[in-house]
N, C-alpha and C positions, 0 to 999 in steps of 0.2 A: 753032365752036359746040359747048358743051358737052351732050353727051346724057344722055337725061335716061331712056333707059330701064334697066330692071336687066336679069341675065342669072339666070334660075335651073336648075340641072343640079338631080335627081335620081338616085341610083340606087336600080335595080327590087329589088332584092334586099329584101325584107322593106319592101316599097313601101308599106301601111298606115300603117306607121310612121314610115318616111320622109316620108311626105305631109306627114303635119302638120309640118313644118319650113314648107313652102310657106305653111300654113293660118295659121301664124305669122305667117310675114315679113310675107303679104297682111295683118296686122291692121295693120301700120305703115306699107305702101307699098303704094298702090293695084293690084291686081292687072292694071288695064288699063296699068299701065306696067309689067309684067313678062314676060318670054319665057320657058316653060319648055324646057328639054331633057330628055328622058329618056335613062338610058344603063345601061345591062346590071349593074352594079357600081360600087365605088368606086374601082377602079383604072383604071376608063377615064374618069373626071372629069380629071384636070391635063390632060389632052389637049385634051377641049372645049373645059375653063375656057380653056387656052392661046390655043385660036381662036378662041373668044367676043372675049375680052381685047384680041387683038389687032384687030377685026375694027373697031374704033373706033364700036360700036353702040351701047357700053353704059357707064354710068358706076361701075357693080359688077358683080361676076359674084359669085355664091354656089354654095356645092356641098354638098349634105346627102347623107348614106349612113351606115349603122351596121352596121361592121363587127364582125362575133361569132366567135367563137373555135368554128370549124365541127370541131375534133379533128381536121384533116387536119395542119396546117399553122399557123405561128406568125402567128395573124393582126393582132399586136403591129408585125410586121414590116411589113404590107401597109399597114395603118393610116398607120405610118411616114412610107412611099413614098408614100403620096396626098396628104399632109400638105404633105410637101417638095416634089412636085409641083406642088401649086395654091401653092405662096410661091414657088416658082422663076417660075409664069405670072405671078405680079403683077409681080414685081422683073423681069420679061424685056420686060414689056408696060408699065409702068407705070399700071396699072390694077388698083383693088380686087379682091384674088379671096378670098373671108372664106370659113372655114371652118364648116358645121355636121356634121363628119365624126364622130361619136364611137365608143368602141369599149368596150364595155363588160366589166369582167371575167365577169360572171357571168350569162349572159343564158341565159333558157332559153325557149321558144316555149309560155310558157304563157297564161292570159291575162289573169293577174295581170301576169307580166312586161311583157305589149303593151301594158297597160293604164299603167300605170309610163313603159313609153318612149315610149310615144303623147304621153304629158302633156309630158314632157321635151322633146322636140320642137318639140311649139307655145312652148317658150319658148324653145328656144334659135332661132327662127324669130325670132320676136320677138326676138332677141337679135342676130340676123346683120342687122334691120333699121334696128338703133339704130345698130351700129357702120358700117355701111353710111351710113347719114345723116351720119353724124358724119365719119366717114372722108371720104368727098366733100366734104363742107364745107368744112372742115381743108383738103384740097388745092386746094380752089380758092380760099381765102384766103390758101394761098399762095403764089399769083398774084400776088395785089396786089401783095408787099413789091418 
């Protein structure tokens, strides 16, 4: 039997903003078929996504986090690894793991800026929930052949 619920990971890290990826997705797939996770960052998402994926609960898994370039560290790089991560858990799992990961060059904690990636968000939300639709479909039509 094919399931029919979704998987959604968050990371807390600038977690307002992150939401509305959720607030998004919820506008195209009912929220009572979706399981949140919360998780510290976006480097601990491939890991979840992994077990989610694997866990045969869910017919996608999704991962929203927005990685900002914090002046320690090449956060170009981390972005990277989370990327490769959640496509490694699909291709390991075979199960959808869609990305709303983004990393923006120029982000500053203003509230023009949150304002800005708040919006961005709820579409790319709405956007992880089209391909998600679509993706699942697509695989399970091809089933039939």
């Amino acid at each position: 039997m094919t399931p029919t619920r979704y998987a959604f990971i968050k990371a807390n890290w600038h977690g307002s903003i992150v939401d509305q990826a959720l607030a998004g997705f919820c506008e195209l797939i009912d929220r009572n078929d979706v399981d949140v996770f919360d998780v510290p960052g976006a480097f601990e998402m491939p890991l979840v996504a992994r077990d989610l994926a694997n866990s045969g609960r869910y017919r996608a898994v999704v991962a929203a986090a927005l990685v900002v370039d914090g002046g320690i560290y090449r956060h170009d790089f981390v972005a990277q690894a989370v990327v490769d991560g959640l496509m490694r858990a699909s291709l390991d799992s075979g199960i959808p793991v869609l990305s709303v990961s983004l990393t923006p060059h120029h982000y500053q904690d203003t509230d023009h800026h949150n304002t800005i990636y708040a919006a961005h968000f709820v579409e790319k939300g709405r956007e992880a929930a089209q391909s998600a639709l679509s993706i699942c479909a697509l695989r399970e039509n091809l089933t039939k052949f």
